[in-house]
C-alpha positions as a printed NumPy array, in Angstrom:
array([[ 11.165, -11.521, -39.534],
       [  9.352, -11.108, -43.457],
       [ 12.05 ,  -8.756, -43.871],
       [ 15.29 , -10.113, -42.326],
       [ 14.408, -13.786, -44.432],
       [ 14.465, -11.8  , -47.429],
       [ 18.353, -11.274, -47.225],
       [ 18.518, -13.038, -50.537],
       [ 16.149, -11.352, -52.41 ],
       [ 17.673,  -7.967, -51.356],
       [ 21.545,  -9.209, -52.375],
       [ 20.32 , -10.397, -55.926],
       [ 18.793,  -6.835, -56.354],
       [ 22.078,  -5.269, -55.374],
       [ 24.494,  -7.87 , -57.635],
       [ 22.264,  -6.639, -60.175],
       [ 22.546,  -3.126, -59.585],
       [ 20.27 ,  -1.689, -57.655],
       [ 20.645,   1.511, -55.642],
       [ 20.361,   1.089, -51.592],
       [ 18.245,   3.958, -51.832],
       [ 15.525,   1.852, -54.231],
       [ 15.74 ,  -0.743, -51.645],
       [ 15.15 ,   1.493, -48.892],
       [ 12.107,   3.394, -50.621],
       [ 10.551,  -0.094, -51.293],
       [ 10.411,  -0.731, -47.75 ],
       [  9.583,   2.349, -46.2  ],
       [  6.552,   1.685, -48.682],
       [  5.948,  -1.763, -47.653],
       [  6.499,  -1.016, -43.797],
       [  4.71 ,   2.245, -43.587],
       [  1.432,   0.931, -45.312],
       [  1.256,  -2.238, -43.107],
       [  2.462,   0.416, -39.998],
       [ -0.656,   3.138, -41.028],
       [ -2.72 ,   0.195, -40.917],
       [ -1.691,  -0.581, -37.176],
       [ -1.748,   3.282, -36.09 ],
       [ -5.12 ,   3.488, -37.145],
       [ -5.898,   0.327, -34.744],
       [ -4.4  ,   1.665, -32.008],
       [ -5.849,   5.017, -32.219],
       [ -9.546,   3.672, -32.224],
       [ -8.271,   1.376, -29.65 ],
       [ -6.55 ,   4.357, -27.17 ],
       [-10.026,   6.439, -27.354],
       [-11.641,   3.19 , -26.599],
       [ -9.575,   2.702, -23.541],
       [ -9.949,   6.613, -23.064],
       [-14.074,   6.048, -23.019],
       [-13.293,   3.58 , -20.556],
       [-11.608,   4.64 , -18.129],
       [-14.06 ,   8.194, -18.273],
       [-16.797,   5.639, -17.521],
       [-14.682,   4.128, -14.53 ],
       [-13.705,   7.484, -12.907],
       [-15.832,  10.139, -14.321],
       [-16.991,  11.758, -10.53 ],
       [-13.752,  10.476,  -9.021],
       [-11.314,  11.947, -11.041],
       [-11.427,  16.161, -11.671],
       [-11.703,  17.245, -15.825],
       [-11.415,  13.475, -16.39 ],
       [-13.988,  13.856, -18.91 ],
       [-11.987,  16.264, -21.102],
       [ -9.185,  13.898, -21.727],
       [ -9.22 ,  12.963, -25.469],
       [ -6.558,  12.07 , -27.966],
       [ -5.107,  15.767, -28.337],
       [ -3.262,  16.55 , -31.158],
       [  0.208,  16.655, -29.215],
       [ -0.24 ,  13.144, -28.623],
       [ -0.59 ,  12.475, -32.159],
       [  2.619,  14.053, -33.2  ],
       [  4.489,  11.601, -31.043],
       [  2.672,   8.956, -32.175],
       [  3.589,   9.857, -35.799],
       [  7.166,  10.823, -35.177],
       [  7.701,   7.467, -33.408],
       [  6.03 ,   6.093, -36.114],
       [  8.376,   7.484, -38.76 ],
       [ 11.124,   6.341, -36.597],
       [ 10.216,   3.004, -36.472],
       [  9.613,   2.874, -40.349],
       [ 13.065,   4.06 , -41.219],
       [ 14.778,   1.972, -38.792],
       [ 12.974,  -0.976, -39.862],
       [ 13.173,  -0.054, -43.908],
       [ 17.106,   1.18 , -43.255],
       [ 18.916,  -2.217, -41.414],
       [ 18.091,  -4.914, -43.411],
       [ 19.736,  -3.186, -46.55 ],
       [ 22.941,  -1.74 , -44.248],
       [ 23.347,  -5.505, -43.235],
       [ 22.945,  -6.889, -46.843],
       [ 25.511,  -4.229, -47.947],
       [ 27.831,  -4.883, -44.831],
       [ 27.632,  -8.272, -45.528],
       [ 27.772,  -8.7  , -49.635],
       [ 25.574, -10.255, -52.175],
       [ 27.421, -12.781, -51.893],
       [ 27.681, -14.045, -48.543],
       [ 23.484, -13.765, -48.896],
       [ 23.365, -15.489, -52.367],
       [ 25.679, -18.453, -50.494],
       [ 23.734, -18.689, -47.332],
       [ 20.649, -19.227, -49.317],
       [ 22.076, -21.639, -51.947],
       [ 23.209, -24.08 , -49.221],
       [ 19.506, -24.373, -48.138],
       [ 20.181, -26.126, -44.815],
       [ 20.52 , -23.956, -42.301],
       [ 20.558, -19.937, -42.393],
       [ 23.509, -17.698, -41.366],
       [ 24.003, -17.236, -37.046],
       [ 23.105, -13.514, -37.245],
       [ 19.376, -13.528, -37.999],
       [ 18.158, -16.608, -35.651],
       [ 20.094, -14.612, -32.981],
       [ 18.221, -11.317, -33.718],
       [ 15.133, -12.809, -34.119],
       [ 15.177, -14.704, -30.421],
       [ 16.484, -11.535, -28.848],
       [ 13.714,  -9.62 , -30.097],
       [ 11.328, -12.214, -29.393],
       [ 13.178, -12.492, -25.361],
       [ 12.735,  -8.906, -25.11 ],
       [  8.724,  -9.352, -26.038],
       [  8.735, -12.025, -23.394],
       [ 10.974,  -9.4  , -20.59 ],
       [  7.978,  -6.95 , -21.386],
       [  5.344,  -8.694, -21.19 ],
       [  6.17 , -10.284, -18.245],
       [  7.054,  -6.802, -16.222],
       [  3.358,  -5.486, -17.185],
       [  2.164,  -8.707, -16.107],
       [  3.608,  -8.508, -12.601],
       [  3.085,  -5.076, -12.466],
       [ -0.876,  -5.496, -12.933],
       [ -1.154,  -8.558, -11.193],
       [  0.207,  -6.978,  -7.685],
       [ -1.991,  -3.463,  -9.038],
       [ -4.735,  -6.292,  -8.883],
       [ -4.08 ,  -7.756,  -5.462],
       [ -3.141,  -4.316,  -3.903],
       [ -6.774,  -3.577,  -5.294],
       [ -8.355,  -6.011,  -3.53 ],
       [ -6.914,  -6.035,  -0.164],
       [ -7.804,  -1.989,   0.001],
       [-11.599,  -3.489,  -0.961],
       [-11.276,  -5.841,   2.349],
       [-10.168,  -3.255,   4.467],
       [-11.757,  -2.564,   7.464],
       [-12.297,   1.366,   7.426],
       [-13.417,   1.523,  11.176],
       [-17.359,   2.685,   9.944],
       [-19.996,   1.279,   7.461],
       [-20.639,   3.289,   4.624],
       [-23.125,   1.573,   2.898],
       [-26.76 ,   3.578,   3.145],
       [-25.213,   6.813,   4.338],
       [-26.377,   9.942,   2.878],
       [-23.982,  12.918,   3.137],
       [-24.484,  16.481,   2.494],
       [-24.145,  19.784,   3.961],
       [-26.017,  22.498,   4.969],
       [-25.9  ,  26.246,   4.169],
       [-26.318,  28.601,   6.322],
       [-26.85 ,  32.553,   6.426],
       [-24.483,  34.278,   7.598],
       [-26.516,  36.902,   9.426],
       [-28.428,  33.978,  10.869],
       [-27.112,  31.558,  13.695],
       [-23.855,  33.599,  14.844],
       [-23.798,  32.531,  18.332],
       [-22.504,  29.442,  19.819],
       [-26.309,  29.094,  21.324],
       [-28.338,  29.766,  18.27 ],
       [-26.252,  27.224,  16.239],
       [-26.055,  24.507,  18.776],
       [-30.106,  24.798,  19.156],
       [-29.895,  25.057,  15.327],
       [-28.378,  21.656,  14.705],
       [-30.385,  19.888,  17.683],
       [-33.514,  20.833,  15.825],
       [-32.311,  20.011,  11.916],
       [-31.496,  16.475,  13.622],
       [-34.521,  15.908,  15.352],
       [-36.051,  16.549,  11.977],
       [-34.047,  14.324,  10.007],
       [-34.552,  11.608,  12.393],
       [-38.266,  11.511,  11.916],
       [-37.79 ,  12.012,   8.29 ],
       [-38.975,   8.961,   6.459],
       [-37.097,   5.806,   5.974],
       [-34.105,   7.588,   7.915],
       [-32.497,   5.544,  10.857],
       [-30.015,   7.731,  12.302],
       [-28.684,  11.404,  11.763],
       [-25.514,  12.902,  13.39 ],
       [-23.79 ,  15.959,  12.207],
       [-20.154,  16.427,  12.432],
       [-17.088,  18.82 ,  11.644],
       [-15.987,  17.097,   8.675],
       [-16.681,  14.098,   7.198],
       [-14.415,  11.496,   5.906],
       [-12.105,  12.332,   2.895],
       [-13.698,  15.345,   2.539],
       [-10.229,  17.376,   1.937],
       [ -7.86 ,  14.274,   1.184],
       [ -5.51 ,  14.158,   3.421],
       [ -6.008,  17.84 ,   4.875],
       [ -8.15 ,  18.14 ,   7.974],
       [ -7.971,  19.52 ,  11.511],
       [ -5.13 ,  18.393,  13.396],
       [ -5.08 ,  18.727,  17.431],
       [ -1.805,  18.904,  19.558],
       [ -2.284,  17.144,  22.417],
       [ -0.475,  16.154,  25.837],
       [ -1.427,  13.8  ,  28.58 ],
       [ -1.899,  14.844,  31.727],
       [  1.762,  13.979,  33.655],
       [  3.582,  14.023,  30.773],
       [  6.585,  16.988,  31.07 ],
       [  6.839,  19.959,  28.997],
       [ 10.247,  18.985,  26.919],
       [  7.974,  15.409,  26.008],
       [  5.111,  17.462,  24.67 ],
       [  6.746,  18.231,  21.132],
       [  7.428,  14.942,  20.388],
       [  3.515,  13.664,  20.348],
       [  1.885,  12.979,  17.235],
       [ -0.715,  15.259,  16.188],
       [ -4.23 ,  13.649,  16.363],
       [ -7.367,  14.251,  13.822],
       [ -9.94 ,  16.367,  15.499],
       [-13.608,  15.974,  15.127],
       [-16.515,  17.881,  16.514],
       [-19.459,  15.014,  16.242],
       [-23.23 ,  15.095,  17.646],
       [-24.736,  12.607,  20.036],
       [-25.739,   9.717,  17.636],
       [-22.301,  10.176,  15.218],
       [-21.06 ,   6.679,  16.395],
       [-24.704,   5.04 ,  15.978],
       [-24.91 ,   6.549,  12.596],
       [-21.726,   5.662,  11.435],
       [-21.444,   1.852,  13.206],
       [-18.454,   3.11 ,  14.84 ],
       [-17.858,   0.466,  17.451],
       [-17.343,   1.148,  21.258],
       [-14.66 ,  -0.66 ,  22.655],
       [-14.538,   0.602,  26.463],
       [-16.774,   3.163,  27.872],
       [-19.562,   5.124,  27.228],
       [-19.76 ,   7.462,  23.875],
       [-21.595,  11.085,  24.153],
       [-25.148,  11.675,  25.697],
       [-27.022,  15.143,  25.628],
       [-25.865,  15.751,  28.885],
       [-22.595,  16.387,  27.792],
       [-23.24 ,  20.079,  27.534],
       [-21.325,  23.158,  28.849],
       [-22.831,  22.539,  32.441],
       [-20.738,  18.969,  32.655],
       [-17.1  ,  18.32 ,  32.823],
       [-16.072,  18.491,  29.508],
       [-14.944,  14.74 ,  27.945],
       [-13.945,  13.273,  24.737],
       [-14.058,   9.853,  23.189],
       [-10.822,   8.922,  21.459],
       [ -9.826,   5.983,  19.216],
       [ -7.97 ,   2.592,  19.939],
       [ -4.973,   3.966,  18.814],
       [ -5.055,   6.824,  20.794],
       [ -5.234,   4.867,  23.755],
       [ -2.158,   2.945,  23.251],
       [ -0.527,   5.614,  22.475],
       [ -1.468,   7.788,  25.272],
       [ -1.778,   5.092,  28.358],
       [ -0.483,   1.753,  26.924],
       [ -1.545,  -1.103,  29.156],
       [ -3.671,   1.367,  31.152],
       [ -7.088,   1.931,  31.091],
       [ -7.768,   4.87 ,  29.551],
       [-11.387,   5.922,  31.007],
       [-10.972,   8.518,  33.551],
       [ -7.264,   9.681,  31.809],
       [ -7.367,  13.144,  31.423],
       [ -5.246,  15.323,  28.265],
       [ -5.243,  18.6  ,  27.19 ],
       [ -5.384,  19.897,  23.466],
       [ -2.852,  22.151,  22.672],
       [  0.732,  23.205,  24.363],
       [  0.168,  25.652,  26.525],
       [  1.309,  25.827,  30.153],
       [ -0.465,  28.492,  32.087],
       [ -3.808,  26.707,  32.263],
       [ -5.61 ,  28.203,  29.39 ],
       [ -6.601,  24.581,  27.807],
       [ -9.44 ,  22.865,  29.044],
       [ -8.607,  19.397,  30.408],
       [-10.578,  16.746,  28.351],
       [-11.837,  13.811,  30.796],
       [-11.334,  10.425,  28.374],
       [-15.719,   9.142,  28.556],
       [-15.215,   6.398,  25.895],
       [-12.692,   4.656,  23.376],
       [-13.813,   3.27 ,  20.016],
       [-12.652,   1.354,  16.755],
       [-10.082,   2.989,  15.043],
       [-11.411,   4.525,  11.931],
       [ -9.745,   5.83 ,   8.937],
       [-10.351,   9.506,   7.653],
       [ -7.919,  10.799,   5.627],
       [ -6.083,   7.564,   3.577],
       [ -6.873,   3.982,   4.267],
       [ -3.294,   2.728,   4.768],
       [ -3.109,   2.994,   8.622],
       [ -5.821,   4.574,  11.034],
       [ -4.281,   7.511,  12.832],
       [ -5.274,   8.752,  16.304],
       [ -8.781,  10.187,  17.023],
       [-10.145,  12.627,  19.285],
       [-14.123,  13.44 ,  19.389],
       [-15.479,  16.346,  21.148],
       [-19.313,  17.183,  21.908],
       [-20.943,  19.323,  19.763],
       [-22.599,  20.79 ,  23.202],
       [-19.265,  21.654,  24.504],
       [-16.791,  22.161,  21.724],
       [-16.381,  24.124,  18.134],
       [-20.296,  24.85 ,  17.126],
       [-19.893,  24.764,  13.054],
       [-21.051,  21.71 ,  12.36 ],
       [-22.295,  22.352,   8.506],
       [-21.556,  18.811,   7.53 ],
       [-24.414,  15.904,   8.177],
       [-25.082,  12.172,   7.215],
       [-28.145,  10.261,   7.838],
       [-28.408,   6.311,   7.265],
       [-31.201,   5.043,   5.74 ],
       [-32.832,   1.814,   5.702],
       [-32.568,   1.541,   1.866],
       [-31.279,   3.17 ,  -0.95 ],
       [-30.145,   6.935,   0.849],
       [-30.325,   8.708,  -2.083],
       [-34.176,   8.142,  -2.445],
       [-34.397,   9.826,   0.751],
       [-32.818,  12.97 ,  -0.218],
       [-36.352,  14.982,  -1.489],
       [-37.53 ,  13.914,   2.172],
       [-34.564,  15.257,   3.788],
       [-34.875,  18.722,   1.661],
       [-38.566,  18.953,   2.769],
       [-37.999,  18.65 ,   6.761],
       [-35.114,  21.405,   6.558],
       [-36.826,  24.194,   4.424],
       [-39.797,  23.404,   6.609],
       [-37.751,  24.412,  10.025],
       [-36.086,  27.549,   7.796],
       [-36.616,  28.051,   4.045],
       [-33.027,  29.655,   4.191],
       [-31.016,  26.741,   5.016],
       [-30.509,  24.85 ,   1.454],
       [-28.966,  21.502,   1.271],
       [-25.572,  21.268,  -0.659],
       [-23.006,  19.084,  -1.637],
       [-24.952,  15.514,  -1.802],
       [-23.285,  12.6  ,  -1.707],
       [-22.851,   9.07 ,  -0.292],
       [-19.95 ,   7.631,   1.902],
       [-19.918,   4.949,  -0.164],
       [-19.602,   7.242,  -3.656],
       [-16.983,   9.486,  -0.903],
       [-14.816,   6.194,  -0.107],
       [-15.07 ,   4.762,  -4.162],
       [-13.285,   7.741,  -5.175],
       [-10.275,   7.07 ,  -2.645],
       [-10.127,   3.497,  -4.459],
       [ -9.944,   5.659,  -8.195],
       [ -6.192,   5.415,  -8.461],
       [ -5.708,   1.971,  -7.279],
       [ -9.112,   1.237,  -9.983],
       [ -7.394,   3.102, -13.089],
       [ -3.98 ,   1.85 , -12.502],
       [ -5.479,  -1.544, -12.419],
       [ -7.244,  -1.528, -15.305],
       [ -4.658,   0.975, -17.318],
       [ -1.572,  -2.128, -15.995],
       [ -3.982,  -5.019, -17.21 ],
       [ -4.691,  -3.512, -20.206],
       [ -1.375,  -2.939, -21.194],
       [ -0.169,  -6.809, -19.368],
       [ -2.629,  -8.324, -21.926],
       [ -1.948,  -6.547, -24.896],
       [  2.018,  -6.871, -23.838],
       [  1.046, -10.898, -23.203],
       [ -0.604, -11.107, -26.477],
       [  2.012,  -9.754, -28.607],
       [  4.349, -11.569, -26.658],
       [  2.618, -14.67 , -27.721],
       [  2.349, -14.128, -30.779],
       [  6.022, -12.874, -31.222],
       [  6.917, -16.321, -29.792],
       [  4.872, -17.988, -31.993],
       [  6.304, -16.331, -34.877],
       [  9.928, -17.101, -34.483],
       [  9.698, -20.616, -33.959],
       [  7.418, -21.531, -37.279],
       [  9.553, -19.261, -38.86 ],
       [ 12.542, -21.365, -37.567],
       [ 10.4  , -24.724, -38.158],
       [ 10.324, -23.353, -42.04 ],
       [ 13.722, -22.711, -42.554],
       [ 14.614, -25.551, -40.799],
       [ 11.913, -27.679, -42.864],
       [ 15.336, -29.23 , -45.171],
       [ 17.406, -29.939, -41.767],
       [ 14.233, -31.692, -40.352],
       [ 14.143, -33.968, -43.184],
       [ 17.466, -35.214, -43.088],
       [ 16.933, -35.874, -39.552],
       [ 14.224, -37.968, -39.806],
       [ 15.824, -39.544, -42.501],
       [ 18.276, -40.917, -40.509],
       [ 15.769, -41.81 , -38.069],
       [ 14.727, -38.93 , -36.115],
       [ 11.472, -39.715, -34.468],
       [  8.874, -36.772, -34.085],
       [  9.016, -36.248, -30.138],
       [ 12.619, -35.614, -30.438],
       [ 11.999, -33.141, -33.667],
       [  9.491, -31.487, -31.203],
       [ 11.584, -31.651, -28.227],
       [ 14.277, -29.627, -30.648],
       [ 11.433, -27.334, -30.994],
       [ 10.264, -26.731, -27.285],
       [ 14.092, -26.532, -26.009],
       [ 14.13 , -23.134, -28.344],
       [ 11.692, -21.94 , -26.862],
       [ 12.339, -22.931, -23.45 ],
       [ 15.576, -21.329, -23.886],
       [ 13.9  , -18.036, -24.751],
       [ 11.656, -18.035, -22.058],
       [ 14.193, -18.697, -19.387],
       [ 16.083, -15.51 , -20.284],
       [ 12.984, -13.383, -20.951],
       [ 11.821, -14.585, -17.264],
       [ 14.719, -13.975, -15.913],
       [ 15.12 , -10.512, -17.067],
       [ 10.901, -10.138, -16.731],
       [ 11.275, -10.445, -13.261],
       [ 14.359,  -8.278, -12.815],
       [ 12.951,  -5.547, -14.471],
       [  9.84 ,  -6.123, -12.598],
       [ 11.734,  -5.833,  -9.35 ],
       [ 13.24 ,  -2.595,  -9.757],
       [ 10.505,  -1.071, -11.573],
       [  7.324,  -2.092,  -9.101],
       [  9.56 ,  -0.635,  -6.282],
       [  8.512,   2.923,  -8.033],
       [  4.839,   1.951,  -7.503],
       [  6.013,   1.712,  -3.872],
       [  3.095,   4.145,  -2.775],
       [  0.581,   2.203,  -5.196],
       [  0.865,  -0.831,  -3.78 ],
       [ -1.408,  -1.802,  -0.743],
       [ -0.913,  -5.079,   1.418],
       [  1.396,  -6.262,  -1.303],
       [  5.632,  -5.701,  -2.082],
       [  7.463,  -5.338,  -4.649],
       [  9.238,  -8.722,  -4.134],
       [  6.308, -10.817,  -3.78 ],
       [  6.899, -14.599,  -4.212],
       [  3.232, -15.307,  -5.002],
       [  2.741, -13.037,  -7.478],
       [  5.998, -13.372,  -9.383],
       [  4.681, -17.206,  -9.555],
       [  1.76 , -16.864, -10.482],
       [  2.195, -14.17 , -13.243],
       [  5.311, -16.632, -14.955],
       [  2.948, -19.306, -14.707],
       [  0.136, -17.342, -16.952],
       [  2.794, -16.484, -19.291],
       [  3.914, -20.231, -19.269],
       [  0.649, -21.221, -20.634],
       [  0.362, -18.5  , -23.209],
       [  3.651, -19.614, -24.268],
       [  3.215, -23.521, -24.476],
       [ -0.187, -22.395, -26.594],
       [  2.198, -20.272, -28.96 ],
       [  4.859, -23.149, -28.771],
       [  2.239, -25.902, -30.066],
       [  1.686, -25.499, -33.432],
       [  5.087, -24.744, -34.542],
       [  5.798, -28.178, -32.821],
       [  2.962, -29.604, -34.545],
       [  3.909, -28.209, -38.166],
       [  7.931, -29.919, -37.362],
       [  6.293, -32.885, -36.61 ],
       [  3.948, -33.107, -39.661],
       [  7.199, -32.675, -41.633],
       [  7.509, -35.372, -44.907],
       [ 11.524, -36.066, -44.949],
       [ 10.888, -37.147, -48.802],
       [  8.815, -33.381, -49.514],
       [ 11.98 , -31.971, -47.304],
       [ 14.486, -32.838, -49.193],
       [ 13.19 , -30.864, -52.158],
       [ 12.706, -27.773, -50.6  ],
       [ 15.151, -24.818, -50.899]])
């Protein structure tokens, strides 16, 4: 705005002679000291925000901590930069020349009003501040509530004092099905009397432990025909001990879940999840269904007698639980090297104790790989965490500038206007209506920016499409509630100028040029 109200100044230098070029260079020399001066801001500021989100995602997020400001990104930050200055330093003295010195020299002699183009360009910049703004706005307000509803989801298990780890073995050692199974009945006898522990189970994998890789089982129900079989969803297989459901609060929903009698002696049985169950039998009760994992027709699979059905848990993502099936550790797959133990306080204090019962079994088992389910599930939440901070970082900066942008064109306006003003309240003008005049610009300017805000917003937050969590793209709520923060930011920014028309002296108006 400094430079397009100096129009005049710029035509008198070139009615007296003055090359473009000397115009230009005076510029880029203005424009690129006052533009340094904001590149060296906002490089202290980006390793700030670099720091901080290392600090929010430093175990959740792999080489995180070797991000820095490389020196890549500092070329494009300068070339931009240069950009900017010469596009900035180059229009204003194209327009003066396109225009004449003396169109300039005559819209500043008349001292009234200012010539249509520059209001214009100045409101369309500040409307395209507002568009911005507003799109980052939405975007990190449904980041936000996407955020929060993933908090409140019910993951099927409670994670909160579990202690995960695994445990090494040799490989000479423990190579039968016998030696391991007696293996892991001892280790969780162990870790069961181990202080402060409450329960220990020991399972195939544990949850999130390869993303959204794990094993999946075919399955078929017992009845179902051979061409149906290829159309069943494949079902997350798990391998758990006895107490795997105690130690994880898995619920049991109809039933009975896994007892040490469940060994290669007894029918062999499974406990499978809610979902499962629908699947499977809908509006049947599943306990005493039988289903066989795998395709095979000549008898080979075992048939799996259905003991128990529990809470639908979620192991891979947290968007929808997917179908479980649980086998004994007694009677199915006998690597079991992951284990978790819940404590009755703080787990990780319990980890020396837990370290101390296994080398005192077999000094060549070593514990590996510690961790808690809660530190396990956190790091599933990282990219919904970083985009939510990363969006309302940006959505405040964006609202800020925004603000002030607003801000900015109307006391500009209010000053050139400051003759106009006069006159009106010399003929009687009172000072609601000169702020009214005031407000309606910038009502005006916010109604488009909204409109194309949220337009924008639209079709960009459908890309986040996989970001978003209990929360669309088109949501009413959060459309309203964003405008509405940017309302108030802008009736802030819209006050003083309002204020400054309204302290306007029609006598000290008159007299200005």
């Amino acid at each position: 705005m400094r430079v397009l109200s100096r129009g005049r100044e710029y035509s008198i230098k070139l009615a007296l002679g003055a090359r473009r070029f000397h115009l230009v260079r005076q510029l880029i020399t203005e424009i690129g000291l006052v533009s340094l001066l904001g590149a060296a801001l906002g490089c202290w500021l980006a390793r700030a925000g670099i720091r901080l989100l290392v600090h929010l995602s430093a175990s959740e997020v792999p080489r995180i901590r070797s991000s820095t400001l490389d020196s890549e990104t500092v070329v494009v930050l300068a070339v931009t930069l240069i950009g900017m200055v010469g596009l900035v330093a180059i229009a204003p003295a194209a327009l003066c020349g396109s225009r004449g010195g003396g169109a300039s020299l005559g819209d500043a002699g008349r001292g009234s009003t200012e010539s249509r183009r520059g209001p214009r360009l100045r409101q369309w910049l500040a409307v395209a501040q507002i568009a911005i703004a507003l799109v980052l706005l939405i975007g990190a307000a449904l980041m936000a509530r996407s955020f929060l509803n993933l908090q409140q989801t019910d993951l099927g298990y409670d994670g909160r004092n579990v202690l995960a780890f695994n445990v090494a073995q040799p490989e000479t050692a423990y190579s039968s099905h016998r030696s391991r199974r007696a293996l892991y009945r001892e280790l969780l006898g162990r870790l069961d009397a181990a202080p402060g522990v409450v329960a220990a189970a020991a399972m195939s994998n544990r949850p999130f432990l390869h993303g959204q890789v794990g094993d999946d089982w075919t399955f078929y129900v017992e009845g179902q025909a051979p061409g149906e079989r290829q159309n069943n969803p494949r079902a997350i297989g798990m391998v758990v001990s006895t107490d795997y459901f105690r130690t994880m609060h898995i619920e049991l929903l109809r039933g009975r879940v896994f007892t040490e009698e469940d060994d290669d002696r007894a029918e062999r049985v499974i406990v499978i999840s809610e979902s499962l169950a629908q699947h499977a039998w809908p509006s049947q009760d599943p306990i005493g269904k039988r289903l066989c994992c795998g395709w095979a027709e000549n008898g080979d699979e075992p048939w799996l007698t259905v003991v128990g059905v529990v809470e639908n848990a979620c192991y891979r993502d947290v968007y929808a639980p997917r179908l479980d099936i649980y086998e004994h550790y007694l009677q199915g797959w006998s690597q079991l090297p992951n284990f978790i133990v819940r404590t009755r306080s703080d787990p990780l204090k319990s980890v020396g104790a837990i370290r101390e019962q296994i080398r005192a079994f077999d000094p060549r088992l070593s514990v590996e790989d510690i961790t808690t389910i809660d530190t396990v599930i956190g790091r599933v939440f990282t990219p919904w965490r970083v985009s939510t901070v990363a969006f309302a970082v940006f959505a405040v900066v964006a609202l800020g500038l925004a603000s002030v942008g607003l801000f900015g064109v109307l006391a500009f306006s209010v000053h050139r206007r400051t003759r106009e003003i006069g006159i009106r309240m010399a003929f009687g003008a009172s000072n609601r209506r000169i702020a009214s005049s005031v407000a309606s610009q910038a009502l005006g300017m916010l109604a488009v920016g909204t409109l194309l805000g949220a337009t924008g917003s639209y079709l960009i937050t459908r890309v986040l499409g996989s970001l978003l969590y209990g929360a669309t793209a088109a949501d009413a709520t959060t459309y309203v509630a964003a405008a509405a923060i940017f309302l108030l930011a802008a009736s802030l920014a819209t006050f003083l100028p309002a204020l400054q028309a309204m302290k306007v002296e029609p006598w000290v108006a008159l007299r200005h040029e």
